[in-house]
C-alpha positions in Angstrom: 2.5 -21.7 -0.5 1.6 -18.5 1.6 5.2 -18.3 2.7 6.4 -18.1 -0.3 7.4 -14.8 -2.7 5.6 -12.4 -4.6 7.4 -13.0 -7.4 6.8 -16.7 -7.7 2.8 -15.6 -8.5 3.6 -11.9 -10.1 3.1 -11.1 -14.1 6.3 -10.2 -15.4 5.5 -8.7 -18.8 4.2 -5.3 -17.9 2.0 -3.5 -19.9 3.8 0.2 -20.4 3.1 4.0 -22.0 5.4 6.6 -22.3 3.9 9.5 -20.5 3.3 11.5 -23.5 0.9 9.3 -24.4 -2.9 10.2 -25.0 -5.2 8.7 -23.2 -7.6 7.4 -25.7 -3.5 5.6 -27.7 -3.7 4.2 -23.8 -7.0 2.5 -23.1 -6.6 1.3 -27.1 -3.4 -0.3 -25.8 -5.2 -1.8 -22.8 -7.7 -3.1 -25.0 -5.2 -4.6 -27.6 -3.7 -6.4 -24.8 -6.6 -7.4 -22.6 -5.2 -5.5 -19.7 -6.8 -3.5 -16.5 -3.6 -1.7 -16.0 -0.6 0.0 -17.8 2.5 1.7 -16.2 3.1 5.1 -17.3 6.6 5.5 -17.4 9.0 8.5 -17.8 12.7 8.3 -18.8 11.8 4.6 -18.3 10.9 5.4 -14.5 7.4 4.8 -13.7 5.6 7.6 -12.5 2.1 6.1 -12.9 -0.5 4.0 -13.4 -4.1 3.8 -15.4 -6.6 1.3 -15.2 -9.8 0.6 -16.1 -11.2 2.0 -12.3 -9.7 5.1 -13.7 -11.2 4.8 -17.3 -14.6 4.7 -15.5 -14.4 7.4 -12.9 -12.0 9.5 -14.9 -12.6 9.4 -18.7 -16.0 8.2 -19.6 -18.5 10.7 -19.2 -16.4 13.7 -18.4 -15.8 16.8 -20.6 -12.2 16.0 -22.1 -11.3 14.6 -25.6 -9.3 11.5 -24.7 -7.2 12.0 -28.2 -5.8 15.3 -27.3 -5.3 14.8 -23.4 -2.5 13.8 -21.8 -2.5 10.4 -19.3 -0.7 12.3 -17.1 -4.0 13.7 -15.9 -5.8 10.9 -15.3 -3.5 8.4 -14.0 -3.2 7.0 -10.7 -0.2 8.6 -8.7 2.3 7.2 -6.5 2.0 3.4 -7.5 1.8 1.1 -5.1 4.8 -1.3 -4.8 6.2 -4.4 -3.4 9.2 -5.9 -3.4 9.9 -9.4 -5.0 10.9 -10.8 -1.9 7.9 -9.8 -0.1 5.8 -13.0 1.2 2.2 -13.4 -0.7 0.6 -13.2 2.0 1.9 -9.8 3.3 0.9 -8.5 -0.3 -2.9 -9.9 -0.1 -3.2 -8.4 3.1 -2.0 -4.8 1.5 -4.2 -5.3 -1.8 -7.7 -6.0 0.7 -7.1 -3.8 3.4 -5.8 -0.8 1.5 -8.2 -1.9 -2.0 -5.7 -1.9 -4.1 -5.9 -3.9 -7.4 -2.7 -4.0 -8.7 0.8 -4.1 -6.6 3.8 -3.1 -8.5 7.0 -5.1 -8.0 10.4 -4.1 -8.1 13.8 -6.0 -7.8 16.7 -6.2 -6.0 17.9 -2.6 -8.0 14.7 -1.3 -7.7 13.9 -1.9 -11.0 10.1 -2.5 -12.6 10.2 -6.5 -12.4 6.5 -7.4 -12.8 2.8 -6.7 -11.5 0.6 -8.6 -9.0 -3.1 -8.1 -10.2 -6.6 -9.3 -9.0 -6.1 -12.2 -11.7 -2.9 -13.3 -10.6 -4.6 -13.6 -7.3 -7.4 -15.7 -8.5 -5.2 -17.7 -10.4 -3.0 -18.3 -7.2 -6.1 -19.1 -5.1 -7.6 -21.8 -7.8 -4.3 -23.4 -7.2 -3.9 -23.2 -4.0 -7.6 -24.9 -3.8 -6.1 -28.2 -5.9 -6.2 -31.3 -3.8 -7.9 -29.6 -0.9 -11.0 -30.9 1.2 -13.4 -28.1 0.6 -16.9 -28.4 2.0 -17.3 -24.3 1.9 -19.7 -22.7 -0.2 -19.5 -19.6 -2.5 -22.8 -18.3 -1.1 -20.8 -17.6 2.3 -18.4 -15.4 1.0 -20.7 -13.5 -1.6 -21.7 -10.1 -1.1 -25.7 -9.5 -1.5 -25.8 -6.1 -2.5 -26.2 -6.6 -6.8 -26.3 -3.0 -8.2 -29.3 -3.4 -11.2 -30.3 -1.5 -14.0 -32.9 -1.4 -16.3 -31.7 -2.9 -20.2 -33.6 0.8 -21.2 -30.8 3.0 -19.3 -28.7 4.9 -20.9 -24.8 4.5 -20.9 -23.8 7.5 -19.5 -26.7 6.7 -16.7 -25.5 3.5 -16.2 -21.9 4.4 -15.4 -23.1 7.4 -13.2 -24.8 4.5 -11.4 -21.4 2.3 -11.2 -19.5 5.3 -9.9 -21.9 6.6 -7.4 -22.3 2.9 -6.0 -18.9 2.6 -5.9 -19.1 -0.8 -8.2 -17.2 -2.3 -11.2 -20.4 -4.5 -12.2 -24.0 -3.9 -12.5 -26.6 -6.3 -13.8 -28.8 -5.7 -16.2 -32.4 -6.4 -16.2 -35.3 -6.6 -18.9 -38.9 -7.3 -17.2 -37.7 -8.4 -13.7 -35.4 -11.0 -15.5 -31.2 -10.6 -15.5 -30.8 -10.3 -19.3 -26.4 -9.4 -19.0 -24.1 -7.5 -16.6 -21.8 -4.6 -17.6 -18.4 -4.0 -16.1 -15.3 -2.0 -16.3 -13.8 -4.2 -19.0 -17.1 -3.5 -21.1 -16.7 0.2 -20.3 -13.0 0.3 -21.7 -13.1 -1.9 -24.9 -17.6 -1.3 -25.7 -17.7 2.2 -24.9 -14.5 4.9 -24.2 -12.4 3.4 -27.4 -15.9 3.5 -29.0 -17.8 6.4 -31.0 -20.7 5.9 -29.0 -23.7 8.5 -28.2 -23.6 7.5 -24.0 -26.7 9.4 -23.6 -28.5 8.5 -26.5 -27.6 4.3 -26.5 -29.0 1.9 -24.2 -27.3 -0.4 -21.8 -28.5 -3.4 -23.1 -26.5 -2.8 -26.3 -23.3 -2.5 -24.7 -23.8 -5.2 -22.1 -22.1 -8.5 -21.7 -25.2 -11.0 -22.3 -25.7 -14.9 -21.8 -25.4 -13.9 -18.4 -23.4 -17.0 -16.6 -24.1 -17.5 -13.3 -23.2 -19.8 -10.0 -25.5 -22.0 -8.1 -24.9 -20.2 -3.8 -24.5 -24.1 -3.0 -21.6 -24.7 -5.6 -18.0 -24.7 -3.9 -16.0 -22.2 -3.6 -13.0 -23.5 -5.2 -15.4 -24.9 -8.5 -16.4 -21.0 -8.9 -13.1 -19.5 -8.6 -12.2 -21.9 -11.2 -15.1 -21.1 -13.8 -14.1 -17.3 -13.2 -10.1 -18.3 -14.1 -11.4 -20.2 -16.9 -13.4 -17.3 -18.4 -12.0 -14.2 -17.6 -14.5 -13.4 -14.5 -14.1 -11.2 -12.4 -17.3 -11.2 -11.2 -19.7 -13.8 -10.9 -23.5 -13.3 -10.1 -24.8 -16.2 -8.2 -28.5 -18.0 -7.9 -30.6 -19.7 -5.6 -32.0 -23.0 -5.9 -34.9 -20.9 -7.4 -32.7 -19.5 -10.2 -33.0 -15.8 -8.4 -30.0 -13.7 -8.6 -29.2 -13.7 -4.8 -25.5 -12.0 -4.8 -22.6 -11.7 -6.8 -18.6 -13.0 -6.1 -16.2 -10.7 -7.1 -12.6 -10.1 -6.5 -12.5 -8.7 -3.7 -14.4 -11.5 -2.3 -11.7 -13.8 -3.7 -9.3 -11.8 -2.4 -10.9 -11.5 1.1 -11.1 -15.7 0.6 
């Protein structure tokens, strides 16, 4: 199945803003949709792209009024494309080495045919996994570095943390004990589309809780599956002990 095309794993209904478009009508949209990305197009051509990386590092705590400002300014420009002919494994290899999330894909006419993201990818490698012998375990493809915070810290702390760590997670902690984990998706649809005092609110009441987690001794391919299942994309992972000894995430899927 590595031989095979991009477009036989790509998304083909594209998530798309005109490029007059505020960026508080976009990230609403991306909520609404359950999306990390949208193409900003102009005249129909895309010129664009804004995802949730970009909500964090570009919107959220920074002085501009997301109903009055443009997404032109806050996109991501040029967009990163394939074509639909290009083999999958050619387009992993540019998505891990290059860090991108999400490939464009154009057809034979150069037209906007579809999108590869980090879930088609997980999707792709669950399946890939069926029927195979697999004796390798998620704890050796984990990273170890788990960015915490404390429940008590702020938002806008919190996401000054994410962004100077250079992390779309971080797990949250009450008395030594994991109590949630917050994430980019949390960011978009808990706190920029919210009216929400960043400063002033706590972490812990923004934050994804029932924290689920991974045994390091579980399978790789039993993981990726639980992540698929639930909309993962990042999975914190325990010892025997029930300590939080790393966290799988997509990149480590996509490195996988």
């Amino acid at each position: 199945m590595l031989s095979n095309k991009v477009k036989e794993i790509m998304t083909r209904e594209v998530a798309t803003t005109a490029a007059s478009s505020t960026i508080f009508n976009v990230m609403e949209l991306m909520a609404a949709k359950n999306v990390g990305a949208v193409i900003v197009t102009d005249d129909q051509m895309p010129v664009g792209i804004f995802t949730e990386q970009d909500v964090l590092k570009r919107v959220v705590n920074r002085k501009l009024d997301s109903k009055k400002t443009g997404i032109r300014r806050v996109m991501t420009t040029p967009i990163q494309v394939v074509s639909e002919e290009t083999h999958i494994i050619k387009a992993l290899k540019k998505m891990y080495k290059e860090g991108f999330r999400h490939l464009l894909v154009r057809g034979e006419k150069r037209a906007m045919v579809g999108i590869v993201s980090m879930r088609d990818i997980l999707k792709f490698a669950v399946e890939l996994g069926h029927g195979l012998t697999e004796t390798q375990t998620i704890g050796t493809i984990m990273s170890s570095n788990i960015t915490a915070v404390d429940g008590s810290q702020s938002i806008y702390e919190t996401i000054e943390t994410m962004i100077k760590q250079n992390t779309d997670c971080v797990i949250v902690i009450r008395e030594e004990e994991p109590k949630g984990i917050f994430t980019e998706r949390d960011v978009l649809k808990r706190v920029a589309i919210k009216n929400i005092a960043t400063r002033k609110t706590p972490i812990e009441e923004v934050m994804t809780a029932d924290l689920v987690a991974a045994s390091h001794s579980a399978l790789i391919g039993e993981v990726l599956a639980e992540m698929y299942k639930g909309g993962f994309r990042n999975m914190p992972i325990q010892s025997e002990r029930g300590n939080l000894v790393g966290i799988a995430s997509m990149g480590d899927v996509l490195k996988y």
